[in-house]
N, C-alpha and C positions, 0 to 999 in steps of 0.2 A: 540332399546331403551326400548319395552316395555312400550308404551305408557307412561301417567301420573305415573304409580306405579313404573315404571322401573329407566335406568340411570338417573341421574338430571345432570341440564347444567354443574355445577361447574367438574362432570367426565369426561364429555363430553371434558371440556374447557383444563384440564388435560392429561386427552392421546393424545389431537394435538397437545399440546405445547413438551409434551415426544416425540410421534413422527416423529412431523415436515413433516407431509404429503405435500403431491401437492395437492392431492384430499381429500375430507374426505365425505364418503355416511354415508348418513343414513336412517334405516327402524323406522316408529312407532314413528317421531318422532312431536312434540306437538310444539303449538307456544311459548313455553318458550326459545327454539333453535333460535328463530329468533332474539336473542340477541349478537348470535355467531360473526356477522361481528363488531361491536361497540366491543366487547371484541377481537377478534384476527384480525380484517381488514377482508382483502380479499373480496371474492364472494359469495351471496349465493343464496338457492334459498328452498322454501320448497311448497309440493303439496300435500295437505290433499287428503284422500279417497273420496270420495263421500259418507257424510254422516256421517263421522267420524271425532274426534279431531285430528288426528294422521295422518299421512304419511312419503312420502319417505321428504331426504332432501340431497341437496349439498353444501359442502363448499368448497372453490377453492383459492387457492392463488392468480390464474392468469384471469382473467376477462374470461366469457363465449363469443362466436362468436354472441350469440345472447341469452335471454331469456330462460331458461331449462325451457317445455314443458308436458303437463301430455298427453300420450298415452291411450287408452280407454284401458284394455286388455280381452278375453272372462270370463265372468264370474260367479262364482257360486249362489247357491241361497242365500246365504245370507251375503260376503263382494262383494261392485263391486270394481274391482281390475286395477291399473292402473301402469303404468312406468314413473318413471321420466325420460324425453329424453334431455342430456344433450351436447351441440356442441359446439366444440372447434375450429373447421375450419378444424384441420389438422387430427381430429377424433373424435367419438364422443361415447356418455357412456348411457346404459340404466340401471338407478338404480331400482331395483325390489323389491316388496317384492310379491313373487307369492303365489296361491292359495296352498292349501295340496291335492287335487285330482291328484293323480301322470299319470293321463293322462290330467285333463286339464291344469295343470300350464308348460306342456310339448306342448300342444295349444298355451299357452299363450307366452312362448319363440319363437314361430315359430311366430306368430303376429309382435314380435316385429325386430325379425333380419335384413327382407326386408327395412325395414326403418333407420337403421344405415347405417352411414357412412363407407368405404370397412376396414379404420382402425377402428375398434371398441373394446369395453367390455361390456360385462352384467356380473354388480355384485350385491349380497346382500344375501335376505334371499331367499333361490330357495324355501326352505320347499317340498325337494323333494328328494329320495332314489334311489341310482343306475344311470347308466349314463343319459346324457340329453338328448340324439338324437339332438343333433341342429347341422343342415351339416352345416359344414365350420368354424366351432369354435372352440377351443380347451379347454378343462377344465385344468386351470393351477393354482387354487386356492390350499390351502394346505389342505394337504389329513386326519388331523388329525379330531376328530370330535368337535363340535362347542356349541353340546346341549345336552341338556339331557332328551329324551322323557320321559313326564311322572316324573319329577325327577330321571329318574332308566338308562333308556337304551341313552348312548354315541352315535350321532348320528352326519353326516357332512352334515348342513343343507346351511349352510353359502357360498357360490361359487363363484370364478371369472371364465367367459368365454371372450377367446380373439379369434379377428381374426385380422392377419397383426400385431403384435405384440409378442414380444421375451419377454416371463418371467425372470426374471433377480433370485426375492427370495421372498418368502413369507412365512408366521409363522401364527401360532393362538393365538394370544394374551390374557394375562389375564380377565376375566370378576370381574367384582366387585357387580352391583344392576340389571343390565341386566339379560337374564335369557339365552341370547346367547354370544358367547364369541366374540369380532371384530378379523376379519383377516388384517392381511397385505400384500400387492402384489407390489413388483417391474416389473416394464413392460418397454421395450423399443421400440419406433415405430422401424417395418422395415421400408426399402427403407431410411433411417434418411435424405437423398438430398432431397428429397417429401418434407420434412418438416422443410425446413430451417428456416423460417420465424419462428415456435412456437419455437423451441429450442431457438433460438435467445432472444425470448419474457425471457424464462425462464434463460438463461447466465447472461440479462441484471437484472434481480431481484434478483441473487443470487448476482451479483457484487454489487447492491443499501446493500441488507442485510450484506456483508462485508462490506462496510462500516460505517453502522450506528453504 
């Protein structure tokens, strides 16, 4: 979002209604955001940095299994750096926004794997170059780049990692106030009999939203 200077709500409120996500993360984001459920419904949840106006944030169509959680992550001398841990029951999601020491926010991924759920993703802003070393996950976010270091040099800072999960399609969406562009990712749990009980959650809401 770019903290206070970056996206404002009303863009925000605009690309989920274009959209029409399931999930919607976000890095940097300010308490202006926490007006998101009273404007679009759903779930949310937001987790400042330690020390900062800004942090990660979730919006959800479909209720969390419990509370999203801030994870401590290793951290640099000067942001302390944390994950939103977010549980669905049938899996669960670590929204990041990581350090730029391309060994430690590669720490910091490793901190946080052991603790999802065996369906998971970690997505957001890795702020990291070249592959992630995270055994057992796969990078299936879209390969275009996301930023522009420096204003000059095109770079793909922006990442989804899955494990137990089938990418379906993802793209790099337009940026407007931001200074990173949002991606989009389709995923489907494997095993889908595992998880009869969420899909069901999710049938039954697409069937309320046909009707209204």
């Amino acid at each position: 979002m770019l903290r206070a200077v970056g996206a404002p709500l009303d863009e925000v409120v605009d690309l989920a209604r274009s959209l029409q996500p399931d999930i919607f993360l976000m890095q940097e984001a300010v308490g202006t955001f926490d007006r998101l459920p009273s404007i679009l419904g759903g779930h949310y949840a937001r987790i400042p940095l330690p020390d900062r106006i800004h942090g990660t944030a979730c919006w959800s169509r479909f209720a969390f299994r419990r509370a999203p959680i801030s994870c401590a992550l290793p951290s640099g001398l000067v942001v302390k750096r944390t994950a939103q841990l977010i549980d669905f029951g049938s899996f669960s999601i670590a929204n990041v926004h990581l350090s730029h020491g391309q060994i430690l926010n590669r720490r910091q991924l490793r901190r946080i794997a052991p603790i999802l759920r065996p369906h998971a993703l970690v997505m957001g802003d890795f702020n990291l170059v070249g592959p992630t070393l995270l055994p057992g996950f796969r990078d299936v976010g879209p390969r275009e780049p996301t930023h522009r270091m420096a204003d000059i040099l095109p770079i793909r800072l922006d990442r989804c990692l899955v494990r137990n999960m089938t990418p379906l399609r993802s793209s790099v969406l337009p940026n407007q106030s931001s200074d990173h562009h949002p991606i989009s990712v389709t995923l489907r749990l494997d095993a889908p009999d595992a998880h009869r009980a969420f899909f069901q959650r999710l049938a039954d809401r697409r069937r309320l939203k046909d009707r209204a």
